[in-house]
C-alpha positions as CSV (number, residue, x, y, z in Angstrom):
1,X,120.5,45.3,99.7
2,X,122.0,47.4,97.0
3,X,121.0,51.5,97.1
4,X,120.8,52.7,93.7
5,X,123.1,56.2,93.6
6,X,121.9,58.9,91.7
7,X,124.3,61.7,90.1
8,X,123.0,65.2,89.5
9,X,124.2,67.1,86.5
10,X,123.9,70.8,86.4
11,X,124.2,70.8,82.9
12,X,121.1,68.5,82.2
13,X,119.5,70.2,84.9
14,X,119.6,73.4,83.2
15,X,118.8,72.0,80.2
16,X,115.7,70.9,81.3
17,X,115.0,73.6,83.0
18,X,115.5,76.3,80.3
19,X,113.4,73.4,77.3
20,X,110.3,73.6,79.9
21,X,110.4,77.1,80.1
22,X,110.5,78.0,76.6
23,X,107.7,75.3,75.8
24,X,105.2,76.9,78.6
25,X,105.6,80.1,76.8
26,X,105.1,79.3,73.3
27,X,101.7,78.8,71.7
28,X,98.1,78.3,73.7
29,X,97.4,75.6,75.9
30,X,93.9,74.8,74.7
31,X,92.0,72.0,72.2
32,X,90.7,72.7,68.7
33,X,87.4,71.3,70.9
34,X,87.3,74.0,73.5
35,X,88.5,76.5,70.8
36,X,85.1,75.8,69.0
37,X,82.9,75.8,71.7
38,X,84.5,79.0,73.4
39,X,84.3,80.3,69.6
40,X,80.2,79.3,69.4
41,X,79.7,81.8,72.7
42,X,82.5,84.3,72.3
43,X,82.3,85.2,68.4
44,X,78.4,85.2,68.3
45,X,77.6,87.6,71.1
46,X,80.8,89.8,70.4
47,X,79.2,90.1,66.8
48,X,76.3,91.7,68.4
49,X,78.0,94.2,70.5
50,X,78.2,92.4,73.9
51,X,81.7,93.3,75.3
52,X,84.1,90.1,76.6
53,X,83.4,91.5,80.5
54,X,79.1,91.3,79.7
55,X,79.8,87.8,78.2
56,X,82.5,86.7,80.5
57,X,80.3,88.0,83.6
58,X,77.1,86.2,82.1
59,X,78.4,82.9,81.1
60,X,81.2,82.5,83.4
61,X,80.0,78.7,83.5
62,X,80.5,77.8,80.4
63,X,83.7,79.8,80.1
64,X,86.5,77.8,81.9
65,X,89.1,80.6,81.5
66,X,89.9,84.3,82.8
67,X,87.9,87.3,81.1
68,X,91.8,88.4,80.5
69,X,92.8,85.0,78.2
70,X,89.7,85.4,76.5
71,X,90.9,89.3,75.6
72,X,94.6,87.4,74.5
73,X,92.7,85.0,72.4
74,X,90.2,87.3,70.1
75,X,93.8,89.6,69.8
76,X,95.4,86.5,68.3
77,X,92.1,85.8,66.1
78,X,92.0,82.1,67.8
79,X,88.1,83.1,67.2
80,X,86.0,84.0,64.2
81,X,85.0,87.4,65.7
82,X,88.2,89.7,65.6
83,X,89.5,92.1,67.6
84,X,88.0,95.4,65.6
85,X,84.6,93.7,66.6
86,X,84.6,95.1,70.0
87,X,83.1,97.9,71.1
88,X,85.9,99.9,72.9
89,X,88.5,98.2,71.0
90,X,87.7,100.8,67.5
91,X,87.4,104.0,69.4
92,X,90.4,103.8,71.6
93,X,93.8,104.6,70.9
94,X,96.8,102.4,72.0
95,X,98.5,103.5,74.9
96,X,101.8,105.5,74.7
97,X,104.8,104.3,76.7
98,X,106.0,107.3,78.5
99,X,109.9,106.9,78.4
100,X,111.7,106.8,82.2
101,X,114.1,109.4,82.4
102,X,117.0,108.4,85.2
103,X,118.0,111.1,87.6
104,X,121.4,112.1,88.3
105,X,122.3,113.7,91.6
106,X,124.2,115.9,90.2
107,X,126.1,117.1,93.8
108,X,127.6,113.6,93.5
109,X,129.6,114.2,91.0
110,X,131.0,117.6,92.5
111,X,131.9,115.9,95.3
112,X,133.9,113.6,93.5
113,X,135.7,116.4,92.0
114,X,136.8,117.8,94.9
115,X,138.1,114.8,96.2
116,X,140.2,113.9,93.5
């Protein structure tokens, strides 16, 4: 009986690896199918003024993804109601990213003086 040896290559590894990666982060993981039926619930009632939590709370049966995708997908107008169709979506401003200052203990580098 003959065992069959197998040889692991890092290189192919990593290869793999990094290709699966890249390809589970690119584009959206759903059917033109399920695009057009989320599109029949989502886009009509968002065009009436329901917000995605109302319709995500009320229909959470026929929607087979998070109340946060949903949000991703009318950003990236996957549906035929857009993003400026939402209620809070007009009046609120984007968020400003407060920029993280670093610290210096400044007594460090007095000590270090002195030693020197």
């Amino acid at each position: 009986m003959l065992l069959k040896k197998i040889l692991y290559r890092a290189i192919n590894a990593d290869n793999r690896y990094r290709k699966t990666l890249s390809e589970s982060r690119t584009g959206v993981n759903i059917t033109e199918e399920e695009i057009k039926h989320l599109d029949g619930i989502v886009s009509l009632l968002l065009l009436k003024g329901q917000s995605i939590r109302h319709i995500f709370n009320n229909h959470s049966d026929e929607i087979m993804i998070s109340d946060k995708t949903l949000y991703s997908y009318v950003n990236n107008s996957l549906f035929t109601a857009r993003n400026i169709d939402m209620p809070r979506t007009v009046r609120m401003s984007p968020r400003k990213n407060k920029s993280k200052t670093l610290k210096i203990d400044k007594s460090y580098k007095i000590l270090c003086e002195h030693i020197i």
